[in-house]
C-alpha positions in Angstrom: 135.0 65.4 148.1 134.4 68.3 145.5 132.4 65.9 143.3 130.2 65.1 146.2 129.6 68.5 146.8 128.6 68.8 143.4 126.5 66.0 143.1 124.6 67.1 146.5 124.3 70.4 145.1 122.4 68.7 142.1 120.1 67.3 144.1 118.7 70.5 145.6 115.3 72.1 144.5 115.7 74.2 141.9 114.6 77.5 144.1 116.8 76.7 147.1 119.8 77.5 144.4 118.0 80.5 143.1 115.9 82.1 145.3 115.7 86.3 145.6 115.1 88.2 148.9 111.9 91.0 149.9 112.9 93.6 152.6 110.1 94.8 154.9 110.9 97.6 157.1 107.4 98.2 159.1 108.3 100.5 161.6 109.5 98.6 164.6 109.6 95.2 162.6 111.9 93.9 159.7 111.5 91.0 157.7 113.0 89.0 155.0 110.9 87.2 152.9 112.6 84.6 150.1 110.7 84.5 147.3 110.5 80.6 148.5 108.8 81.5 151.5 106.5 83.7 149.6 105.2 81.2 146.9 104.4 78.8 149.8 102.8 81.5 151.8 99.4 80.3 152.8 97.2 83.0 151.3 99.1 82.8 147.8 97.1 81.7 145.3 96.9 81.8 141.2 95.2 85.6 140.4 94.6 87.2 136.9 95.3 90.9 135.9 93.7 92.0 133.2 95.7 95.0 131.8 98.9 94.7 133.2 100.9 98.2 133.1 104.5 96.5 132.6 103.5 93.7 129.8 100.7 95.6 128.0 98.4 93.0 128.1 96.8 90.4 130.9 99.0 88.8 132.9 98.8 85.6 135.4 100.7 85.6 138.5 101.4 83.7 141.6 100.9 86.4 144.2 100.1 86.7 147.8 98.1 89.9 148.9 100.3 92.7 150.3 98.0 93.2 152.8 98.8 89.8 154.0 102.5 91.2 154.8 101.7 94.7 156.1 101.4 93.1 159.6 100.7 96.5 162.2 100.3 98.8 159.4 97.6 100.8 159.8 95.6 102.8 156.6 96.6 106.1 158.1 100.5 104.9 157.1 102.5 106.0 154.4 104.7 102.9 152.4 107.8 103.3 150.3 108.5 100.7 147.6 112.1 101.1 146.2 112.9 98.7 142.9 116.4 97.3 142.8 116.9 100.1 140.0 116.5 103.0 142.4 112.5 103.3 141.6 110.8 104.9 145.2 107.2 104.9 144.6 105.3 106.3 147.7 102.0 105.5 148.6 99.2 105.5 151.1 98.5 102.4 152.7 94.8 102.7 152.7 94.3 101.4 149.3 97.4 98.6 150.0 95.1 97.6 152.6 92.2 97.6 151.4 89.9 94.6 150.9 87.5 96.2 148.1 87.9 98.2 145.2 91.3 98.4 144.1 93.3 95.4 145.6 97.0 95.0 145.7 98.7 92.0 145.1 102.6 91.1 145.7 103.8 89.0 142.7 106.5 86.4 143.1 108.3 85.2 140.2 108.8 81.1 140.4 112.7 80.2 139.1 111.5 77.5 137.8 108.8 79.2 135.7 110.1 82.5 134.8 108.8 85.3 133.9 108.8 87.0 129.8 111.3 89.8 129.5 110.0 93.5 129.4 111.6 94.2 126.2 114.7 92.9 123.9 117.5 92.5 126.0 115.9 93.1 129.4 115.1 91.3 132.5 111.6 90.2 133.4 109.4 92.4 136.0 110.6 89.8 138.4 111.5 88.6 140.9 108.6 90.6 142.8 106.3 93.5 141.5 103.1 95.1 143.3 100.1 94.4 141.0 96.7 95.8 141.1 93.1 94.6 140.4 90.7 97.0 139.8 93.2 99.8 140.4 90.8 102.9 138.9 88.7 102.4 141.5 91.3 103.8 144.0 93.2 106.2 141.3 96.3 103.5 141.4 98.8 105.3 138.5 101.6 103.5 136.6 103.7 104.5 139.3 102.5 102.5 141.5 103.1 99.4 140.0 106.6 99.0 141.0 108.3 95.7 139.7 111.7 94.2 140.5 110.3 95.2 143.6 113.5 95.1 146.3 112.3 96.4 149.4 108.9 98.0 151.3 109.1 100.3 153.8 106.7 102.3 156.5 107.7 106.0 156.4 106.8 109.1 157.8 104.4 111.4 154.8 106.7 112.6 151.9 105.8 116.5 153.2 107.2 115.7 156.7 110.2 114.2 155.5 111.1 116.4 152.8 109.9 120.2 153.5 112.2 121.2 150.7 109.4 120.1 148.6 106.4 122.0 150.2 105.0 124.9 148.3 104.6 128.3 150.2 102.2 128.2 152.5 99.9 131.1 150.4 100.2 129.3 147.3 97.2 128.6 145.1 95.0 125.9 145.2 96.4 124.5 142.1 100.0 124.3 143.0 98.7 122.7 145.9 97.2 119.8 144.0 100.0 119.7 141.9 102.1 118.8 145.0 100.0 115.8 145.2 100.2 115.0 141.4 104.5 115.2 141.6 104.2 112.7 144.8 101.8 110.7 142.6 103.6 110.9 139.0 106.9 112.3 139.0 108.5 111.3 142.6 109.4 107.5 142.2 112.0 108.8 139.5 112.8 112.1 140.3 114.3 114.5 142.9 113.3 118.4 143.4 115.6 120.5 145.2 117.7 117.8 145.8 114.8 115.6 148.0 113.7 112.5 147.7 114.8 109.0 147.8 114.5 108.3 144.1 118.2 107.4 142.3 116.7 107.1 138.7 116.1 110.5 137.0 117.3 114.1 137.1 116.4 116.5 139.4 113.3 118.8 138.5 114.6 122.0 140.0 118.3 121.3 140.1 120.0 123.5 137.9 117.0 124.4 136.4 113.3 123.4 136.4 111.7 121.9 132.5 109.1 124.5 132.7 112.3 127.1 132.1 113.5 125.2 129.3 110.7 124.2 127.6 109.2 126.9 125.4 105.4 126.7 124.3 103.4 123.5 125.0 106.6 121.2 124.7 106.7 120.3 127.9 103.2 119.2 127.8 103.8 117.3 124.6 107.1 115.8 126.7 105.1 114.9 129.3 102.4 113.0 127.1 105.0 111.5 125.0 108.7 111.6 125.8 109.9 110.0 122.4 107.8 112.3 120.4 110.3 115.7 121.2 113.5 113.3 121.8 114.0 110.4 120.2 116.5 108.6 122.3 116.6 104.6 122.4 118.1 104.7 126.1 115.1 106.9 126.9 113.0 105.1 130.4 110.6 108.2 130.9 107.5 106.5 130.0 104.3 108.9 128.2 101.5 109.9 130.8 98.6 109.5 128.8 95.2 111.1 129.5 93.8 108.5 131.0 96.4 108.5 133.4 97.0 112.3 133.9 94.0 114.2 132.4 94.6 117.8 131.5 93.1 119.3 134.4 95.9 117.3 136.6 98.6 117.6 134.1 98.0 121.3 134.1 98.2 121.3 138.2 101.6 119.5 138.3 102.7 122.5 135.5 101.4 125.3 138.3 103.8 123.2 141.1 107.3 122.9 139.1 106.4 126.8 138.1 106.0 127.4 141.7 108.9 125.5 142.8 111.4 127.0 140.1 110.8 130.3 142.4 112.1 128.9 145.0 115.2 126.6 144.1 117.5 125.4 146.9 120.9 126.7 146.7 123.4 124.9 144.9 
């Protein structure tokens, strides 16, 4: 009998054996989707992305598009996307939505045709990662390419579900759009005052904020290029280049982890 199992076993697809699982959590809805069911999902198709932000260089993928799956999400709504890792990348479902400009795709990774690893000794971006076409046309960041993508979710707006994070209500313009650039940049890794959903870095306020410990222009120069003040082969903080973060921005996120080291939560 166990060789018959065996043998059965043997005879099953290749992707009924190995086959990984997308939670959707849209409100009043929640859905499973194998990454089976995803590849034979009507609207998938064969798509090509020219600079892809995980590999460096263009990509092909089988993807569906995540509007396809968004079913009573409206552009108004605010989405979570949490990598297995612990990775929470927040974003506006306008541009998820959207059917021009910047359109966002939901890879799926076939078993049977795998995916190239990110690096020496790790795992592919697999087995699903949000990838964008044309993403400067709706200011789509690194960020928000999350891959070994585990789970989506509608939630309510980051400043409704974490006030901790709000700066003062007289504060400047700048810090102000710096609270914007954190949500954009820095909250998918990070915490601040101990909110947030993110389990993957430290906490930017918690026991002290970088722009108390970095002297000068370092953190600047950290925040361009991690590996160029610590060189540290473990490091995962990637560089925010100019192009990503120009100066004026980089210099607004500065004015908001000032403004927020004034008004630490208690430990």
């Amino acid at each position: 009998m166990h060789n018959l199992l065996i043998g059965l076993l043997a005879l099953l697809p290749f992707t009924a054996l190995h086959t990984a699982e997308l939670k959707l959590e849209l409100g009043d809805t929640s859905r499973q989707w194998s990454s089976a069911q995803l590849l034979a999902h009507p609207q998938a198709q064969t798509i090509e992305i020219s600079s892809d932000v995980s590999y460096k260089r263009s990509m092909q993928y089988r993807a569906v598009p995540l509007a396809a799956l968004l079913a009573g999400v409206q552009p108004g709504d605010h989405l979570q996307l949490v990598a297995s890792d612990g990775f929470a990348a927040e974003l506006s479902a306008a541009p998820a939505l959207s059917q021009t400009g910047s359109q966002a795709w939901l890879a799926i990774e076939d078993p049977a045709q795998p995916w190239p690893p990110l690096g020496n000794g790790k795992p592919s971006a697999g087995p699903f990662y949000l990838v964008w076409q044309n993403p400067a046309a709706s200011q789509i960041g690194p960020e928000q390419w999350p891959f070994q993508l585990a789970s989506i979710r509608k939630l309510a707006p980051v400043a409704q579900r974490f006030p901790q994070l709000l700066p003062a209500a007289d504060a400047s313009p700048a810090v102000q759009a710096g609270f914007a650039q954190y949500q954009k940049n820095c909250m998918a890794c990070h915490r601040l005052n101990g909110a947030g959903d993110a389990q993957f870095g430290p906490d930017l306020n918690i026991p002290h904020s970088p722009t108390e410990y970095f002297s000068g222009d370092f953190l600047t120069r950290y925040i361009r290029d991690p590996q160029s003040l610590r060189r540290w082969p473990q490091g995962k903080m990637p560089g925010f280049s100019v192009e990503v973060l120009n100066d004026k921005a980089l210099a607004e996120l500065l004015e908001y982890l000032r403004h927020m080291a004034k008004t630490r939560a208690k430990q």
